[in-house]
N, C-alpha and C positions, 0 to 999 in steps of 0.2 A: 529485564533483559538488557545486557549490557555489548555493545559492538564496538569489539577492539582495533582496530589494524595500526598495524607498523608499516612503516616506509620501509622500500624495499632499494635496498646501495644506493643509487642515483637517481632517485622515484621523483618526480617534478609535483608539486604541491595538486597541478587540474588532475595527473593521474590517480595521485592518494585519494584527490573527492571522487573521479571516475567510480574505482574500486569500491568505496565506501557509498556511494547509489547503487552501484547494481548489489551490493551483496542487503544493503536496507530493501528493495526490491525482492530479492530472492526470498528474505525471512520475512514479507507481508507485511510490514511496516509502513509503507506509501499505505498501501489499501487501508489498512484499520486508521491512520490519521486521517484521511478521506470521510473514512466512514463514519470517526467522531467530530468532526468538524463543527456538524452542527445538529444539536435536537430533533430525536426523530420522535413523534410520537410512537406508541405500541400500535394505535390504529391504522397511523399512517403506514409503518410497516409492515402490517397485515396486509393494507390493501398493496402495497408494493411486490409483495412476494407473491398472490394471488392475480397480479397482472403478469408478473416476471412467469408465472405457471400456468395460465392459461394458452391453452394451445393458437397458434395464429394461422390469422384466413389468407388464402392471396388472393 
C-alpha cells in the first residue's frame, strides 16, 4: 500500500507531516508497525488474547 499526499498552495513542510500521520493512523499503519515490532510467539499470543478475553473482577 502506497500513501501519496501532495502539498496543498502554501502547505508548510510540519503541516504536510501533520496530514500525512493522521491519515497513516486512520489506514492502521502505527498499529501493525507496533504490532510487528517485535517477535511474538503463537503461544505467547494465545495467552495474550485469553487475558485480553477473560472477563475482569473489581
Amino acid at each position: 500500500m502506497a500513501i501519496r499526499i501532495k502539498s496543498r498552495g502554501n502547505e508548510s513542510a510540519e503541516q504536510l507531516m501533520r496530514r500525512f500521520k493522521k491519515l497513516c493512523e486512520k489506514e492502521g499503519l502505527t498499529k501493525d508497525i507496533r504490532k510487528k515490532e517485535y517477535y511474538e510467539k503463537p503461544s505467547e499470543r494465545k495467552n495474550r488474547l485469553k487475558r485480553k478475553a477473560a472477563p475482569r473482577r473489581p
